[in-house]
PDB file of N, CA, C, O and CB in Angstrom:
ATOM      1  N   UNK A   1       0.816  -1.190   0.000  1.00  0.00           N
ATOM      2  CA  UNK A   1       0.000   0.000   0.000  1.00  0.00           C
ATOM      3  C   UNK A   1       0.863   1.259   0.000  1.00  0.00           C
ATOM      4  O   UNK A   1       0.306   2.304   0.336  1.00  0.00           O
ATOM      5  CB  UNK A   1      -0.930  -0.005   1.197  1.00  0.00           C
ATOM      6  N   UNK A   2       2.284   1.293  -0.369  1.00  0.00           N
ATOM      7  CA  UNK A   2       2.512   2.141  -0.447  1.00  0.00           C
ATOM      8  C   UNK A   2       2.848   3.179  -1.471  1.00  0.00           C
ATOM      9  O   UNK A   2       3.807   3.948  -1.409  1.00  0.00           O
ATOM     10  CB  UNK A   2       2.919   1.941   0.092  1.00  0.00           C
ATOM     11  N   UNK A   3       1.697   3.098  -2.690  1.00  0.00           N
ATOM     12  CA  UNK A   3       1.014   4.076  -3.401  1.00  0.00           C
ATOM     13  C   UNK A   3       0.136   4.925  -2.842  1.00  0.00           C
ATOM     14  O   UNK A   3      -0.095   6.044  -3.301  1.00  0.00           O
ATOM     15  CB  UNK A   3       0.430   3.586  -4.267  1.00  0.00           C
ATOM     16  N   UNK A   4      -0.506   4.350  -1.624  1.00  0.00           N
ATOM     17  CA  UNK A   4      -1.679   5.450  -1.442  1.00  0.00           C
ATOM     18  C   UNK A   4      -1.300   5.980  -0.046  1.00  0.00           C
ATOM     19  O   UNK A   4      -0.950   5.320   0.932  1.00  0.00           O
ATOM     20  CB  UNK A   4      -3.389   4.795  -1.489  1.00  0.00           C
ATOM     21  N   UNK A   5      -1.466   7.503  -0.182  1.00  0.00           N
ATOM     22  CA  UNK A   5      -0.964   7.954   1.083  1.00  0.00           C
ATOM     23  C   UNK A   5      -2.169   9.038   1.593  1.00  0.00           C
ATOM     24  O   UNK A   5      -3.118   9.371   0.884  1.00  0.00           O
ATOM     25  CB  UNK A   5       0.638   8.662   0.892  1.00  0.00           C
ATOM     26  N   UNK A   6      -1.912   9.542   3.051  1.00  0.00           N
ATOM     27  CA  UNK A   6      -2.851  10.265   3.360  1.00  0.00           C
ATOM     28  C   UNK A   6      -2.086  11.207   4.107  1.00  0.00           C
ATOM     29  O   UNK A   6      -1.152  10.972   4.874  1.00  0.00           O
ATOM     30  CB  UNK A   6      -3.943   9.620   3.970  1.00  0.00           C
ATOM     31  N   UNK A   7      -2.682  12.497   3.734  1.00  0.00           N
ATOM     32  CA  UNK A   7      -1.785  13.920   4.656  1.00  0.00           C
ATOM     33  C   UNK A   7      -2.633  14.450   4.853  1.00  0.00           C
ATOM     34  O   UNK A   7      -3.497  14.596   3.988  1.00  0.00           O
ATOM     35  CB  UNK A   7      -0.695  15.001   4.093  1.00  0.00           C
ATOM     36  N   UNK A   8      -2.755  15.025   6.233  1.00  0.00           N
ATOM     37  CA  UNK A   8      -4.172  16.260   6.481  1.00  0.00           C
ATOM     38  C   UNK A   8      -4.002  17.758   5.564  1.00  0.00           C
ATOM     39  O   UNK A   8      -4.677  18.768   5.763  1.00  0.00           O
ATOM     40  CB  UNK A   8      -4.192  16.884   8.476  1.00  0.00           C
ATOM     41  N   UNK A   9      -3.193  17.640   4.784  1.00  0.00           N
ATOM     42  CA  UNK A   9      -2.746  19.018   4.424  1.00  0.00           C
ATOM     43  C   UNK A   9      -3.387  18.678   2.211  1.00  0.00           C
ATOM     44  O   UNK A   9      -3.542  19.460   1.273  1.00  0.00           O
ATOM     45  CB  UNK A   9      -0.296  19.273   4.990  1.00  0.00           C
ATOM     46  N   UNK A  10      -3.470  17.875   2.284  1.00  0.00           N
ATOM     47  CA  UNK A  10      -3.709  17.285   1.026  1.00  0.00           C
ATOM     48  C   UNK A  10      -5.396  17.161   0.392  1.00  0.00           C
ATOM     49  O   UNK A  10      -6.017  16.368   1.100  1.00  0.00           O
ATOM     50  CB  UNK A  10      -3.060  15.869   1.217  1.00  0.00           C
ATOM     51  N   UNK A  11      -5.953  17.529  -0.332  1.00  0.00           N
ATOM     52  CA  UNK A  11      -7.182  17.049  -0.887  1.00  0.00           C
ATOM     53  C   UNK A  11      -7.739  16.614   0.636  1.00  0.00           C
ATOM     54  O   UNK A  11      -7.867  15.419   0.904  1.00  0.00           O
ATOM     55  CB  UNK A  11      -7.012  15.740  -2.181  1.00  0.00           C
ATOM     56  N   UNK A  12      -8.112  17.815   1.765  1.00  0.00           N
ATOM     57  CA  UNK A  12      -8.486  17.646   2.802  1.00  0.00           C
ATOM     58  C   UNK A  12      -8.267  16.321   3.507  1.00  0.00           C
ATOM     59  O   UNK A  12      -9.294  16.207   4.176  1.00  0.00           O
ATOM     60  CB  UNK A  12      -9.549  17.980   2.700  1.00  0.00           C
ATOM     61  N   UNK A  13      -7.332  14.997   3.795  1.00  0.00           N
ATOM     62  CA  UNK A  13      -6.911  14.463   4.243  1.00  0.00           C
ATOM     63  C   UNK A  13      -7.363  13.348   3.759  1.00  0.00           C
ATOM     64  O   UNK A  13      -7.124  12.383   4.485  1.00  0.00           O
ATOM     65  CB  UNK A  13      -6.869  14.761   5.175  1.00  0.00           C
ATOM     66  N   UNK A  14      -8.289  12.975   2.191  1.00  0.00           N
ATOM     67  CA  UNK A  14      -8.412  11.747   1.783  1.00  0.00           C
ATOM     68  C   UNK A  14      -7.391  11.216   1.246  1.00  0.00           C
ATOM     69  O   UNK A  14      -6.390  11.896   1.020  1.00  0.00           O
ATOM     70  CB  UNK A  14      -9.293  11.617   1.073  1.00  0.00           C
ATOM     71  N   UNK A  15      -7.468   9.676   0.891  1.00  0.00           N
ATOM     72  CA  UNK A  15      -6.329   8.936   0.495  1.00  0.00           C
ATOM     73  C   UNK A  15      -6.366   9.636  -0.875  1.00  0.00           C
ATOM     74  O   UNK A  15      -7.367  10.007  -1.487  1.00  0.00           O
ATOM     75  CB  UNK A  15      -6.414   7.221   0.562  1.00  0.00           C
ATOM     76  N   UNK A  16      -4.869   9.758  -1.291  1.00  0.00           N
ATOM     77  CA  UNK A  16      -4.854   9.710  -3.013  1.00  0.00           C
ATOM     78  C   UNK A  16      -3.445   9.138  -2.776  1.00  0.00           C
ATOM     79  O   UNK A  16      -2.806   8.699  -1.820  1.00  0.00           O
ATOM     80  CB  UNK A  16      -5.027  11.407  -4.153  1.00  0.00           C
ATOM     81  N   UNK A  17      -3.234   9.376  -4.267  1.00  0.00           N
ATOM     82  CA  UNK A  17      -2.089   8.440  -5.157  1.00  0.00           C
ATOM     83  C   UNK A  17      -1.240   9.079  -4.997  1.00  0.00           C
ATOM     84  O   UNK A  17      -1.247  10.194  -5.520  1.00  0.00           O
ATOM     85  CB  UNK A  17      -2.142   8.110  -6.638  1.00  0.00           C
ATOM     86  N   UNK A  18       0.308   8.485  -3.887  1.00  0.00           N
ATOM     87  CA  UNK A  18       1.429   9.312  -3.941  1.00  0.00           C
ATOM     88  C   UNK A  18       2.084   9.911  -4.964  1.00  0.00           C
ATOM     89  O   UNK A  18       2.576   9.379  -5.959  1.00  0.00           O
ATOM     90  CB  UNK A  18       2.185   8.810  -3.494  1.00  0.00           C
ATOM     91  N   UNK A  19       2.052  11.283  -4.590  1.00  0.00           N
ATOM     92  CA  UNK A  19       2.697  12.202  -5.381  1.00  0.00           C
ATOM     93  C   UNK A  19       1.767  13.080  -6.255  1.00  0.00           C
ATOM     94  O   UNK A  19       2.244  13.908  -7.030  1.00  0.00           O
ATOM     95  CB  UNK A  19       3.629  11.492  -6.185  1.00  0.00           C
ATOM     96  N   UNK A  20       0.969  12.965  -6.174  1.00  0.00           N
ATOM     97  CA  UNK A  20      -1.031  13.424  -6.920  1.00  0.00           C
ATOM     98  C   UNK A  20      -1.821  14.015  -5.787  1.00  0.00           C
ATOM     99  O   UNK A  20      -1.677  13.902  -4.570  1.00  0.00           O
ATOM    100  CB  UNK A  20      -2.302  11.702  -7.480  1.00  0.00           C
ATOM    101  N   UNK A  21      -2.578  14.586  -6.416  1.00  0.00           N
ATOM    102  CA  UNK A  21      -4.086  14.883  -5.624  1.00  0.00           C
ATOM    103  C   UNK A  21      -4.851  14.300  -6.059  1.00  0.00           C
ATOM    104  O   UNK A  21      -5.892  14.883  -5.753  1.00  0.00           O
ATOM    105  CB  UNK A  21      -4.722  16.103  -5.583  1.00  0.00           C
ATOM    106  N   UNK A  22      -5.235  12.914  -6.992  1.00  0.00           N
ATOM    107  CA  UNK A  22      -5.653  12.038  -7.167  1.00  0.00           C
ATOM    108  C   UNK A  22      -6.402  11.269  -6.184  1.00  0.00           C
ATOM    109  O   UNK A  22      -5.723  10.358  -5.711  1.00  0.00           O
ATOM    110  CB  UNK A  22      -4.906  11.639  -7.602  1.00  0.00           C
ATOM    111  N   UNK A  23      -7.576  11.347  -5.731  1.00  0.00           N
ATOM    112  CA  UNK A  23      -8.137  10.710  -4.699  1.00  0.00           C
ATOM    113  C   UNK A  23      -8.341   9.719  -5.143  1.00  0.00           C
ATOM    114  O   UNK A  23      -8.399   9.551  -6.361  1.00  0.00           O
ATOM    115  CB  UNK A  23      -9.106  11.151  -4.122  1.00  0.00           C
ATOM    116  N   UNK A  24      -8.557   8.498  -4.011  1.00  0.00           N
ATOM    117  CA  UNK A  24      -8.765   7.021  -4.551  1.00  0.00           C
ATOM    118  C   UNK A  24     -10.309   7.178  -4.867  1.00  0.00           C
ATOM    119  O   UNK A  24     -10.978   6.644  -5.752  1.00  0.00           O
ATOM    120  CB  UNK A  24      -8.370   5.649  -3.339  1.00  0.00           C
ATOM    121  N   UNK A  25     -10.628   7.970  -3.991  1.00  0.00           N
ATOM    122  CA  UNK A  25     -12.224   8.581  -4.393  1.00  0.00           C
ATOM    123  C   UNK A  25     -12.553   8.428  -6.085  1.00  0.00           C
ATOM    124  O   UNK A  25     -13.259   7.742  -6.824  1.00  0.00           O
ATOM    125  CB  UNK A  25     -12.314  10.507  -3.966  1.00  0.00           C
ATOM    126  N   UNK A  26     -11.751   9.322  -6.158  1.00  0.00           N
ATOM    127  CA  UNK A  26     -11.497   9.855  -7.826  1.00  0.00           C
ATOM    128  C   UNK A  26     -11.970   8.620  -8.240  1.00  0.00           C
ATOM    129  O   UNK A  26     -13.137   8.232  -8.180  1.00  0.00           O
ATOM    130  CB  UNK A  26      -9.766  10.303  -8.514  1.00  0.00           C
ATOM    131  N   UNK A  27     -10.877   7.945  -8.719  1.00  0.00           N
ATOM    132  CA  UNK A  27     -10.040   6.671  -9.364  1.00  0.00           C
ATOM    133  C   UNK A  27     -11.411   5.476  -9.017  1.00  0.00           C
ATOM    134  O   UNK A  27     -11.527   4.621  -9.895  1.00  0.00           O
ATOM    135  CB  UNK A  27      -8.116   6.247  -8.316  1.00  0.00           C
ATOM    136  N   UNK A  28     -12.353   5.379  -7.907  1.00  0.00           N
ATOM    137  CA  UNK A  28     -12.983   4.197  -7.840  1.00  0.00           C
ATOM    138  C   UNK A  28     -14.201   4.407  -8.502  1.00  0.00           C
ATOM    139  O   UNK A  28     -14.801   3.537  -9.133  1.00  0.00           O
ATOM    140  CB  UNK A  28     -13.129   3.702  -6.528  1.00  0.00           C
ATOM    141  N   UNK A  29     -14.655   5.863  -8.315  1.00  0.00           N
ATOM    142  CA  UNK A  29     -15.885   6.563  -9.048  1.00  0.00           C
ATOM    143  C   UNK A  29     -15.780   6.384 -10.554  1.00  0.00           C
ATOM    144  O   UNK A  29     -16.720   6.103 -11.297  1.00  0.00           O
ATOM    145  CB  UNK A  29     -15.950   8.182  -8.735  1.00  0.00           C
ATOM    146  N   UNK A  30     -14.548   6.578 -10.899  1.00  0.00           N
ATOM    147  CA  UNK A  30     -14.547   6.320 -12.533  1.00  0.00           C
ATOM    148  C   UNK A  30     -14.966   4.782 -12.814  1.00  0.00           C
ATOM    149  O   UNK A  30     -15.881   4.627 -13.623  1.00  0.00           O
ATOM    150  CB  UNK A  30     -12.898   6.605 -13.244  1.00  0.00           C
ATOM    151  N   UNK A  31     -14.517   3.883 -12.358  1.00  0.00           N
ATOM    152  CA  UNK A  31     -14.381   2.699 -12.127  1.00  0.00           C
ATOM    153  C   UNK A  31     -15.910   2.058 -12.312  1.00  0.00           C
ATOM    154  O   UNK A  31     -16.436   1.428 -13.229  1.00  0.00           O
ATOM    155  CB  UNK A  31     -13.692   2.564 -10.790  1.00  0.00           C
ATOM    156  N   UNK A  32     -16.527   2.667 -10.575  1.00  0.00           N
ATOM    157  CA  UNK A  32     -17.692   2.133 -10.756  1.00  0.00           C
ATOM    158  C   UNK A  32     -18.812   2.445 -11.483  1.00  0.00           C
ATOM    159  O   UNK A  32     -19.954   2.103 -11.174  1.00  0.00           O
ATOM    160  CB  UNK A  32     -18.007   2.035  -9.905  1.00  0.00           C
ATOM    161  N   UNK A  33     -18.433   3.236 -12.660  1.00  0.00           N
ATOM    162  CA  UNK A  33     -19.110   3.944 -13.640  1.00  0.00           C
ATOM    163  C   UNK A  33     -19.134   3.436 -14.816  1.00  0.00           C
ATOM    164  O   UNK A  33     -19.940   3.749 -15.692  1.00  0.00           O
ATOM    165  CB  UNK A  33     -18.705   5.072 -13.771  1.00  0.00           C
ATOM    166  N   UNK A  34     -18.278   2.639 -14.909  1.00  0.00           N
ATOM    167  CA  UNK A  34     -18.229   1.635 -15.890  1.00  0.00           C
ATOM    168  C   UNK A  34     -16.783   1.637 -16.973  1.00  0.00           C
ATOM    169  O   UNK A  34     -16.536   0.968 -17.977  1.00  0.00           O
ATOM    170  CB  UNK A  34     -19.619   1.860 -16.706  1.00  0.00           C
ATOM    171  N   UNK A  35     -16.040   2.654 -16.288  1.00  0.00           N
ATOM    172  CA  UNK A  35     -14.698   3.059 -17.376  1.00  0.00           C
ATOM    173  C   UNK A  35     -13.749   1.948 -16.972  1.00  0.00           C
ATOM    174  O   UNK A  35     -13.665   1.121 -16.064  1.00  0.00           O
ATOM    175  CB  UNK A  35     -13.839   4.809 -17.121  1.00  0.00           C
ATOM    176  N   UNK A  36     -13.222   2.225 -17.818  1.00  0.00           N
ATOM    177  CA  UNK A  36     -11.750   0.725 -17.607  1.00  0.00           C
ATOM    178  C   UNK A  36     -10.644   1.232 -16.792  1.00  0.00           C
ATOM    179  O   UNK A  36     -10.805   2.369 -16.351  1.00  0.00           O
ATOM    180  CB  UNK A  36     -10.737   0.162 -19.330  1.00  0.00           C
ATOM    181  N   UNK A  37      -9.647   0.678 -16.525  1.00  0.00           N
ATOM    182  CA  UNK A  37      -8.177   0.922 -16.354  1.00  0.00           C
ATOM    183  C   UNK A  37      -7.766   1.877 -17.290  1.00  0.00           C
ATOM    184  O   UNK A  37      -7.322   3.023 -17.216  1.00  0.00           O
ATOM    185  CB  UNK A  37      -7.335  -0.298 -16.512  1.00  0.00           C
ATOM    186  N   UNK A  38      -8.077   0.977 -18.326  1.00  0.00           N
ATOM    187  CA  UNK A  38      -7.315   1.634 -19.395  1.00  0.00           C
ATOM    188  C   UNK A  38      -7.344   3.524 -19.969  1.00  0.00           C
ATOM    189  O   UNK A  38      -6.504   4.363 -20.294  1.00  0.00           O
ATOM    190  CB  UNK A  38      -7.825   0.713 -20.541  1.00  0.00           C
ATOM    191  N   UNK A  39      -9.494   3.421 -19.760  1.00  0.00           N
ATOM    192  CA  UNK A  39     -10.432   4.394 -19.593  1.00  0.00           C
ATOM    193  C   UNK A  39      -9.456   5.765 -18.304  1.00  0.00           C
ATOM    194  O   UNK A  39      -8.995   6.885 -18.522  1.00  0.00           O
ATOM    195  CB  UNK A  39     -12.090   3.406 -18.892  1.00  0.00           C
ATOM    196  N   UNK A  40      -9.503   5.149 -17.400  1.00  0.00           N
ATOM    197  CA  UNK A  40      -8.538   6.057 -16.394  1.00  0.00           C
ATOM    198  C   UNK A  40      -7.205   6.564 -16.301  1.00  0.00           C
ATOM    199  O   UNK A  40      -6.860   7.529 -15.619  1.00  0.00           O
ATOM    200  CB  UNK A  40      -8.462   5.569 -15.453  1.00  0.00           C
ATOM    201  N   UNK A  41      -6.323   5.702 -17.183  1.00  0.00           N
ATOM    202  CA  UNK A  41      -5.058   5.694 -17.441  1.00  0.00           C
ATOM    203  C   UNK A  41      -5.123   7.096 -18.684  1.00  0.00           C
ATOM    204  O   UNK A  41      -4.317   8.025 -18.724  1.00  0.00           O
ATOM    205  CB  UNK A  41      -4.522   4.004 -17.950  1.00  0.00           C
ATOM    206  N   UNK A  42      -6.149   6.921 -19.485  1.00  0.00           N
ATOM    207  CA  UNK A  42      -5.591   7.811 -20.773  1.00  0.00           C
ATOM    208  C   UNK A  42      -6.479   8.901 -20.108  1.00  0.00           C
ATOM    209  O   UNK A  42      -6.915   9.512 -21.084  1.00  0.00           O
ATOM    210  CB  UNK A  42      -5.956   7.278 -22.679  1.00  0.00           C
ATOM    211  N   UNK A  43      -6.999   9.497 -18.973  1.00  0.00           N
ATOM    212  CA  UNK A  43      -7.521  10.260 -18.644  1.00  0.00           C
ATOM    213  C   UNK A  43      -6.780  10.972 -17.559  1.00  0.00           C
ATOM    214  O   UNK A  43      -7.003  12.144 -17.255  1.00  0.00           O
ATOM    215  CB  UNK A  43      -8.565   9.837 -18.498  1.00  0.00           C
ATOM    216  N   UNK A  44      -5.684  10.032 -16.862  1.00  0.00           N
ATOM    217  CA  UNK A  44      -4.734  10.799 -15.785  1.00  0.00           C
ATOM    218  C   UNK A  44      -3.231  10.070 -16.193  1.00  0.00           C
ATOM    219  O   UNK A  44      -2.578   9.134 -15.732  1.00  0.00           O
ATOM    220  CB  UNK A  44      -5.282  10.461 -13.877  1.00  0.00           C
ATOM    221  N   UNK A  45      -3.063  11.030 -17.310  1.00  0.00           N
ATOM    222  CA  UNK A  45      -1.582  10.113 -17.631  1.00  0.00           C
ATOM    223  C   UNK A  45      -0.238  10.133 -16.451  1.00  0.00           C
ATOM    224  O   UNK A  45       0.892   9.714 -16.704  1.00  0.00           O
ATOM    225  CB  UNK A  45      -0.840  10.853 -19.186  1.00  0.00           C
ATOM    226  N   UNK A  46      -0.677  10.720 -15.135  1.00  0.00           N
ATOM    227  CA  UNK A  46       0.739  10.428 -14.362  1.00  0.00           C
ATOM    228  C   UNK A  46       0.395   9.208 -13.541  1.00  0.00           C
ATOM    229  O   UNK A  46       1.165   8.984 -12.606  1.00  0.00           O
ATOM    230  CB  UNK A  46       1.320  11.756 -13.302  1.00  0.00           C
ATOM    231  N   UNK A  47      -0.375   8.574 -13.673  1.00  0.00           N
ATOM    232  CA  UNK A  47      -1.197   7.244 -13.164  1.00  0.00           C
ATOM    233  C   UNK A  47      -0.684   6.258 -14.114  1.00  0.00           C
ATOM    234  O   UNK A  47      -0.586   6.388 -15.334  1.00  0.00           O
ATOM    235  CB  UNK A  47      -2.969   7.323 -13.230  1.00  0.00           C
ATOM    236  N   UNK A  48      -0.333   5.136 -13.300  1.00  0.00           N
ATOM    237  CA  UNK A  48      -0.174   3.796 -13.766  1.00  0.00           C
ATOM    238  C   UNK A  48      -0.511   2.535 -13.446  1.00  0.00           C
ATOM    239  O   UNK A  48      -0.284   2.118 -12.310  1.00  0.00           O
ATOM    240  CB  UNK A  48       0.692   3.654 -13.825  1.00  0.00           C
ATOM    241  N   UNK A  49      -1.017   1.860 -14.266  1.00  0.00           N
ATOM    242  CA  UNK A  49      -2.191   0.632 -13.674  1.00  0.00           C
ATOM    243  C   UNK A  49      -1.851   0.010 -12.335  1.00  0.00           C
ATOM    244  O   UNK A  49      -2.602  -0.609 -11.581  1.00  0.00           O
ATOM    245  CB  UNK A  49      -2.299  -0.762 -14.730  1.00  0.00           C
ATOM    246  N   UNK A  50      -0.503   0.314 -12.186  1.00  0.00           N
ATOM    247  CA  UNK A  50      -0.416  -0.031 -10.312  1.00  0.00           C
ATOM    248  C   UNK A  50      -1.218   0.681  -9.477  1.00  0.00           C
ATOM    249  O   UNK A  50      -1.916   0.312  -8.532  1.00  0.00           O
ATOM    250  CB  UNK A  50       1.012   0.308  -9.573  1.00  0.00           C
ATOM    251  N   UNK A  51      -0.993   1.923 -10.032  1.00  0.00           N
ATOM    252  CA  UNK A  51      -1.894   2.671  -9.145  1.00  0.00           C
ATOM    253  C   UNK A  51      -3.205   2.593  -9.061  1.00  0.00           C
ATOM    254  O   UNK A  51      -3.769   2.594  -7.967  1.00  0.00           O
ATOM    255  CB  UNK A  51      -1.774   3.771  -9.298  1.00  0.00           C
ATOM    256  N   UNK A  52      -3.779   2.524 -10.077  1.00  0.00           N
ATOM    257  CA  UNK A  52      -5.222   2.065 -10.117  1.00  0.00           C
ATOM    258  C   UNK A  52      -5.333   0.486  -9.403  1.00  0.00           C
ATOM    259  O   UNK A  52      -6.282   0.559  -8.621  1.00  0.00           O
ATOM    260  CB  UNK A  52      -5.755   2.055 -11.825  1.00  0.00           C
ATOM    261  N   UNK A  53      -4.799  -0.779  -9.363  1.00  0.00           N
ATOM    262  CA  UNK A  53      -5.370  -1.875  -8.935  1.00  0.00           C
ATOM    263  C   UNK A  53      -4.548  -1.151  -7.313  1.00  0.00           C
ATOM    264  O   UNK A  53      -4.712  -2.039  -6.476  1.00  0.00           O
ATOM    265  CB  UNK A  53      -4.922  -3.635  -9.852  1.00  0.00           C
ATOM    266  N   UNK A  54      -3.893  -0.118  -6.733  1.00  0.00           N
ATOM    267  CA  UNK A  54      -3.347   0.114  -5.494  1.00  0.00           C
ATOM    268  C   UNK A  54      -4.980   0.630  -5.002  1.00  0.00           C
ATOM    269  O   UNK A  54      -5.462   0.317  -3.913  1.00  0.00           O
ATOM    270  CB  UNK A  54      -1.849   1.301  -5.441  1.00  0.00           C
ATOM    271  N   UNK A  55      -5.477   1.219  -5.723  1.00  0.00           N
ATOM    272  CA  UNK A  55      -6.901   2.141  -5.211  1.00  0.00           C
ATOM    273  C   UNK A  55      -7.865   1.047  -5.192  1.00  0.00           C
ATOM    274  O   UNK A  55      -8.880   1.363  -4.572  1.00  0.00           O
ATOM    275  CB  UNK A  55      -7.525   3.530  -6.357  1.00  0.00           C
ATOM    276  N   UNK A  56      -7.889  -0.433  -5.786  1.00  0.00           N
ATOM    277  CA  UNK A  56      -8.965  -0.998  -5.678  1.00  0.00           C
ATOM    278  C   UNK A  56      -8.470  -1.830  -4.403  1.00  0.00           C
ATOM    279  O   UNK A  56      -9.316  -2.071  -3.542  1.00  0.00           O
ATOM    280  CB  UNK A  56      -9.476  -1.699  -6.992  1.00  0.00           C
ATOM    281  N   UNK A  57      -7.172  -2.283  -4.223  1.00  0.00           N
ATOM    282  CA  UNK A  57      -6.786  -2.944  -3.115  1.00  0.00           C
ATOM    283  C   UNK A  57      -6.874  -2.069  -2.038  1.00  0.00           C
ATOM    284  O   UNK A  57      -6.933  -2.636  -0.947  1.00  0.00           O
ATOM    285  CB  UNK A  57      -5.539  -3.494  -3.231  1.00  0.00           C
ATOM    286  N   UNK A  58      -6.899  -0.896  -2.024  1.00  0.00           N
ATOM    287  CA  UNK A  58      -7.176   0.322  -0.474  1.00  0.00           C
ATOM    288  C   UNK A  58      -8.675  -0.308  -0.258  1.00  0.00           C
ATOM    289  O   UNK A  58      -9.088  -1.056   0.628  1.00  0.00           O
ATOM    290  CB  UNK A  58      -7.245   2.675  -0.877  1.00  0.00           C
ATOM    291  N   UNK A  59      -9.203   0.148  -1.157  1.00  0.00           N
ATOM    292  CA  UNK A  59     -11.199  -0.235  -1.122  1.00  0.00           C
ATOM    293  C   UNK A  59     -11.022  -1.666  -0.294  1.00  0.00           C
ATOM    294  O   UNK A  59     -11.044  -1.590   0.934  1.00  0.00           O
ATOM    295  CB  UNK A  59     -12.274  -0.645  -3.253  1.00  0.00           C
ATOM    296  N   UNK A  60     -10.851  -2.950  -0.910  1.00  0.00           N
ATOM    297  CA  UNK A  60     -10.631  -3.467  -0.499  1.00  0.00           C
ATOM    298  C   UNK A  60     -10.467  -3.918   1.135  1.00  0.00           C
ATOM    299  O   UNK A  60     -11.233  -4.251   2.039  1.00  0.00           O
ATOM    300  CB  UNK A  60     -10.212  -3.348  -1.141  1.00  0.00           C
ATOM    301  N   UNK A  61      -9.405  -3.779   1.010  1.00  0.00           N
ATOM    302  CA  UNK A  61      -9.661  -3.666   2.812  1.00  0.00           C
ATOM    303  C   UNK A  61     -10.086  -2.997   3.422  1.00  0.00           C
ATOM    304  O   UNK A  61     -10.193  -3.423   4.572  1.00  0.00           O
ATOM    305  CB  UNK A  61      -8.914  -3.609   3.578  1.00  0.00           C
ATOM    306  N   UNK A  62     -10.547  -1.763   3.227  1.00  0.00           N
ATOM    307  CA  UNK A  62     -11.767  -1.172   3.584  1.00  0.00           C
ATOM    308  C   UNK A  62     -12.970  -2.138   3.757  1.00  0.00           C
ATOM    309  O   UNK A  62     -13.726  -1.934   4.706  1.00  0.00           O
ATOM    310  CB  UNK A  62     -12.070  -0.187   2.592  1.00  0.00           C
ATOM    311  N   UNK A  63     -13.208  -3.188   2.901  1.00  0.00           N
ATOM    312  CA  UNK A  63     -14.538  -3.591   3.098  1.00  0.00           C
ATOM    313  C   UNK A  63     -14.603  -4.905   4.155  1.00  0.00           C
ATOM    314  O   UNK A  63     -15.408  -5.757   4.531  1.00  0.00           O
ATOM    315  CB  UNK A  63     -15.160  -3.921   1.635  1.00  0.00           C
ATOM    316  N   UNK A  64     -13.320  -4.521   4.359  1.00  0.00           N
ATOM    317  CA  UNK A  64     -12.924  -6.211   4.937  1.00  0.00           C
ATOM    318  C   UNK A  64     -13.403  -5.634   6.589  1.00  0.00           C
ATOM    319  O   UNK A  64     -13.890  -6.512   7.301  1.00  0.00           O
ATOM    320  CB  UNK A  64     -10.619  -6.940   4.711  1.00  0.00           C
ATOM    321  N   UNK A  65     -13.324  -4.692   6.999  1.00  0.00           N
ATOM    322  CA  UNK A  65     -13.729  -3.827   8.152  1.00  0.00           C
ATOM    323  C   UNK A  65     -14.600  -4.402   8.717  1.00  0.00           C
ATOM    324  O   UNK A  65     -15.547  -4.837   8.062  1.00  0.00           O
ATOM    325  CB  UNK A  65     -14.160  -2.573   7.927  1.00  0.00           C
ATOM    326  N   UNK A  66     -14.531  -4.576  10.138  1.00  0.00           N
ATOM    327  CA  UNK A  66     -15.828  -5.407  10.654  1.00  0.00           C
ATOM    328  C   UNK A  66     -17.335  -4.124  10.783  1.00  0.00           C
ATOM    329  O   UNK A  66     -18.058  -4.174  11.778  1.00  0.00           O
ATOM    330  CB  UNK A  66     -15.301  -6.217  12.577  1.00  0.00           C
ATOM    331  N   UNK A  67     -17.466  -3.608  10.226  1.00  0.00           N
ATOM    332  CA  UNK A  67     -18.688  -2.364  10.328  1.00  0.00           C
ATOM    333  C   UNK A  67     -19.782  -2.850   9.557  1.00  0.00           C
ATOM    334  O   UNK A  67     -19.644  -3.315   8.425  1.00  0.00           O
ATOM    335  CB  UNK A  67     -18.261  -0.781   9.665  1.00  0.00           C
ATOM    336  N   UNK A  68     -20.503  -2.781   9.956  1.00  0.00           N
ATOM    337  CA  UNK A  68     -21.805  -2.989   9.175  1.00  0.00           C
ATOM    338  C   UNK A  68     -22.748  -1.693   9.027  1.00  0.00           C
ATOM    339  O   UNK A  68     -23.055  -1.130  10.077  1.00  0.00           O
ATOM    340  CB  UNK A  68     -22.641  -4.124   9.907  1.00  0.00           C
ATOM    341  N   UNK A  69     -23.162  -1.249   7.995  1.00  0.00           N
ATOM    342  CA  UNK A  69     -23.809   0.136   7.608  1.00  0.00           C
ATOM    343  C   UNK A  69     -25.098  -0.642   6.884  1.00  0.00           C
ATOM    344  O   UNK A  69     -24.782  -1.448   6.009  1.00  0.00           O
ATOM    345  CB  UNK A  69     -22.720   1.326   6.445  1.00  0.00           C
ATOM    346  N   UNK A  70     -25.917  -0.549   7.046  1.00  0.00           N
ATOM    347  CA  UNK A  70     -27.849  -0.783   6.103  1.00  0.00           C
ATOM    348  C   UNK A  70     -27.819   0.997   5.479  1.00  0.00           C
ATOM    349  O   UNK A  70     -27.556   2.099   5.961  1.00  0.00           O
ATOM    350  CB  UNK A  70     -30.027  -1.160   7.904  1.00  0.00           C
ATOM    351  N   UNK A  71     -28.225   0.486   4.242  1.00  0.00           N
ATOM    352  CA  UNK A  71     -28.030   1.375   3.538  1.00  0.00           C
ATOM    353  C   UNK A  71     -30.072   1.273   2.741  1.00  0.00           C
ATOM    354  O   UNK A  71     -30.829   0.356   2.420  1.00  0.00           O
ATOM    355  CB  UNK A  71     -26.359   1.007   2.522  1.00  0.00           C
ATOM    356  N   UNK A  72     -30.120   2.332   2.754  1.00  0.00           N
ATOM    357  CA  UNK A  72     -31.365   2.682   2.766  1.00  0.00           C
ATOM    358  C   UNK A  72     -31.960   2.210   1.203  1.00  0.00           C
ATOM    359  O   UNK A  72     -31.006   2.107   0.431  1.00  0.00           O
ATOM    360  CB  UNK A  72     -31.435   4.274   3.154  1.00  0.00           C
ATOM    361  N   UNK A  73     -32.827   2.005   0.766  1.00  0.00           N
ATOM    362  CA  UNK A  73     -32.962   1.303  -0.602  1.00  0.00           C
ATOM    363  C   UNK A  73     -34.591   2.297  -1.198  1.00  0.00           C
ATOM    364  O   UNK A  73     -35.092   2.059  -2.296  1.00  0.00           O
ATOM    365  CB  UNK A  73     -33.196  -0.885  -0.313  1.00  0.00           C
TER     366      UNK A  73
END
């Protein structure tokens, strides 16, 4: 994980992509929108597909979190 970093001084203290203001935010929203890697890559050319599968592996263990949220339907 050490592509994705977090600074309180940065894109208000969310994770992004070392060395970017690239939030993983960013990067998963494109994602779950239906764009590719590839789709994201030719859209933030200082990004490299590490970095993108680094933002799906952050999510990732994020979900692995013992929290449970009900989400309203």
């Amino acid at each position: 994980m050490n592509r994705i970093e977090i600074k309180s001084g940065v894109c208000n203290g969310k994770p992004v992509i070392r060395g970017t203001r690239i939030t993983v935010q960013t990067v998963l929203s494109y994602l779950s929108a239906g764009d590719t890697i590839e789709d994201v890559l030719l859209g933030h050319a200082q990004l490299s597909r590490k970095d993108v599968l680094a933002c799906l592996e952050y999510a990732r263990r994020l979900s692995e979190m013992h929290t449970t949220v009900e989400l309203a339907s």
